[in-house]
C-alpha positions in Angstrom: 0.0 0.0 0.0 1.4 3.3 -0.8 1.0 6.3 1.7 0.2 9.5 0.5 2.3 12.4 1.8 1.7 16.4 0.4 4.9 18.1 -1.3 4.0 21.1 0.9 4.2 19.6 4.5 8.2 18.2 2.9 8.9 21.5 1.9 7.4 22.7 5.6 9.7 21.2 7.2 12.5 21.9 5.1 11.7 26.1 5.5 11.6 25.0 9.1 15.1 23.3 9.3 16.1 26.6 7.1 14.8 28.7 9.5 16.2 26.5 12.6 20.0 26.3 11.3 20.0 30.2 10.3 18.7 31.1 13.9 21.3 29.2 15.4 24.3 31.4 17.8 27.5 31.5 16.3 29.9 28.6 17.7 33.2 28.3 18.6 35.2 25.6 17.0 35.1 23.8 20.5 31.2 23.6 20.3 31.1 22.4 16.4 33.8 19.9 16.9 32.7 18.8 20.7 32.3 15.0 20.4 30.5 13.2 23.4 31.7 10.0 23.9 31.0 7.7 21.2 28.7 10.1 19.6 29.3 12.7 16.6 29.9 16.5 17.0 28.0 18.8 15.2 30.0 18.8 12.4 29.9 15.5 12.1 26.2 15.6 11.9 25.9 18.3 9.5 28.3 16.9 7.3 26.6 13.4 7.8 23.5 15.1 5.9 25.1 16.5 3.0 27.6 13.2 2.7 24.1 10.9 2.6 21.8 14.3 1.0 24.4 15.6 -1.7 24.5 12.2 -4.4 20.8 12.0 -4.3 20.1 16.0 -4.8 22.4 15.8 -7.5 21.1 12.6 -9.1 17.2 14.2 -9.0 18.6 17.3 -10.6 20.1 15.0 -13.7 17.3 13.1 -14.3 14.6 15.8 -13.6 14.5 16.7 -17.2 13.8 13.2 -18.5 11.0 12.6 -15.8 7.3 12.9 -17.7 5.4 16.3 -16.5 2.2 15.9 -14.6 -0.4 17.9 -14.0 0.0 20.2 -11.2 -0.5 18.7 -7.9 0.5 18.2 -4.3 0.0 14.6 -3.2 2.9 11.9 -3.7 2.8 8.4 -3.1 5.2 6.2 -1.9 6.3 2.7 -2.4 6.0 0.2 0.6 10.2 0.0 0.8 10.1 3.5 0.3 8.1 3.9 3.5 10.0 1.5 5.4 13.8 3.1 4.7 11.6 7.2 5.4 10.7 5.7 8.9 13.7 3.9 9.6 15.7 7.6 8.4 13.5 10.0 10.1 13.2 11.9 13.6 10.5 9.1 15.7 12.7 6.3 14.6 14.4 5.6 17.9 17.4 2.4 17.0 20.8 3.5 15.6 20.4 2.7 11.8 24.2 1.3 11.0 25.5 4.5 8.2 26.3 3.2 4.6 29.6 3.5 3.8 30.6 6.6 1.8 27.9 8.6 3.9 30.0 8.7 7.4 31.1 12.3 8.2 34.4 13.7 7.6 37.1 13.9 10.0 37.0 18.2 10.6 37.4 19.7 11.9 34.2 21.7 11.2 33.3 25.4 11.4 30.0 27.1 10.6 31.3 26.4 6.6 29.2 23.0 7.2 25.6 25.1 8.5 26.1 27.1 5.5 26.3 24.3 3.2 23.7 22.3 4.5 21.4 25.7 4.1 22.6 25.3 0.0 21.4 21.5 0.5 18.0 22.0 1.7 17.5 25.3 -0.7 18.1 22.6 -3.5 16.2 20.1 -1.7 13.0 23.1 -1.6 13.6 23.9 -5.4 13.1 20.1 -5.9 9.9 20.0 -3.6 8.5 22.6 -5.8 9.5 21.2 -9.1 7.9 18.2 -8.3 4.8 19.4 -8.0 4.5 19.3 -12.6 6.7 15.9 -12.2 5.2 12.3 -12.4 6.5 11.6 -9.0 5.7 7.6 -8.8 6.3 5.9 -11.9 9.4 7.5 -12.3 12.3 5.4 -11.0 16.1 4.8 -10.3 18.4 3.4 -8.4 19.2 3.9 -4.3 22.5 5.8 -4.1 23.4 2.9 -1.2 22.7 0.3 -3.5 21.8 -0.4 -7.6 19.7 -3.3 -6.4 17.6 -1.2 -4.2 15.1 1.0 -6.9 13.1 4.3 -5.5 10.6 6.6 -7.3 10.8 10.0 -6.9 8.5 10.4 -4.2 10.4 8.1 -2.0 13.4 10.0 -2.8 12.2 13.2 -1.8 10.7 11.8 1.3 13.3 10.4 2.4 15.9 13.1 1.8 13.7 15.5 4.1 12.9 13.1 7.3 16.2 11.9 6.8 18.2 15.9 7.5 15.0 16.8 9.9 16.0 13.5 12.4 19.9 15.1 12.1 19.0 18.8 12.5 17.0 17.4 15.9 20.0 15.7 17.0 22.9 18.8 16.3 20.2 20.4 18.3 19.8 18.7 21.2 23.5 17.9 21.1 24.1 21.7 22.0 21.9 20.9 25.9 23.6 18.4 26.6 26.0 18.4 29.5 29.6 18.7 28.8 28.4 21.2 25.9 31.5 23.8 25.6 30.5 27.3 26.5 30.3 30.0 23.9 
């Protein structure tokens, strides 16, 4: 069964993880390189985004001009294995999902280069949103950038790309309460 999800409540929460990252204080290379133990920094996590974000944004954008045009609209559908890797990537899935290798985080360190990056990211990610809206969003299909075996439409895609950065953006934030947090 495919679940229906609206373009506009994706591109919600994108202008809200826009509007989150660009409200957030300057930090100090301590704070965006402070790595709890056995966790990431927020570096890490911002760069985690755009290593996982960055091949799929760029795939959509070279294949948007060979997907068919629709008629306007807001609703997209996705597959069942589409739904399954959105919930197991977004922000009320609670296990560690293992990270595919070539999306890990770089080493840093990291500065606020990495905010303003992601921001590029999800303004790409929005222009796709809105695009979609005249693109055939479900029978259009292509490969997972983890895998060539594992086959997404575009709707699943998209999804996935949003809940995916909104679970990360909810963890850099939280990282900054937590004790042991260098001061500003």
């Amino acid at each position: 069964m495919k679940k229906a999800q609206s373009l506009q409540e994706l591109q919600s929460i994108v202008e809200s993880m826009e509007a989150e990252l660009s409200a957030w204080p300057q930090m100090s290379a301590a704070q965006w390189n402070w790595e709890p133990k056995g966790e990431w920094s927020i570096g890490q996590i911002l760069d985690h985004i755009l290593a996982s974000g960055d091949p799929i944004v760029e795939k959509i954008g070279i294949l948007a001009p060979q997907i068919p045009p629709a008629p306007e609209h807001d609703e997209i559908r996705q597959t069942w294995l589409g739904q399954k890797v959105a919930e197991q990537s977004g922000p009320n899935y609670t296990m560690r999902v293992p990270v595919p290798k070539g999306m890990e985080p770089g080493g840093g360190p990291f500065d606020d280069a990495v905010r303003a990056r992601l921001l590029d990211q999800l303004a790409a990610i929005r222009g796709l949103l809105g695009q979609a809206r005249m693109m055939e969003t479900e029978r259009f299909k292509f490969s997972s950038t983890v895998s060539p075996l594992v086959r997404y439409n575009l709707a699943d895609a998209l999804t996935i790309l949003v809940v995916h950065a909104q679970r990360h953006v909810i963890q850099a934030r939280n990282r900054m309460s937590e004790p042991g947090f260098p001061p500003a």
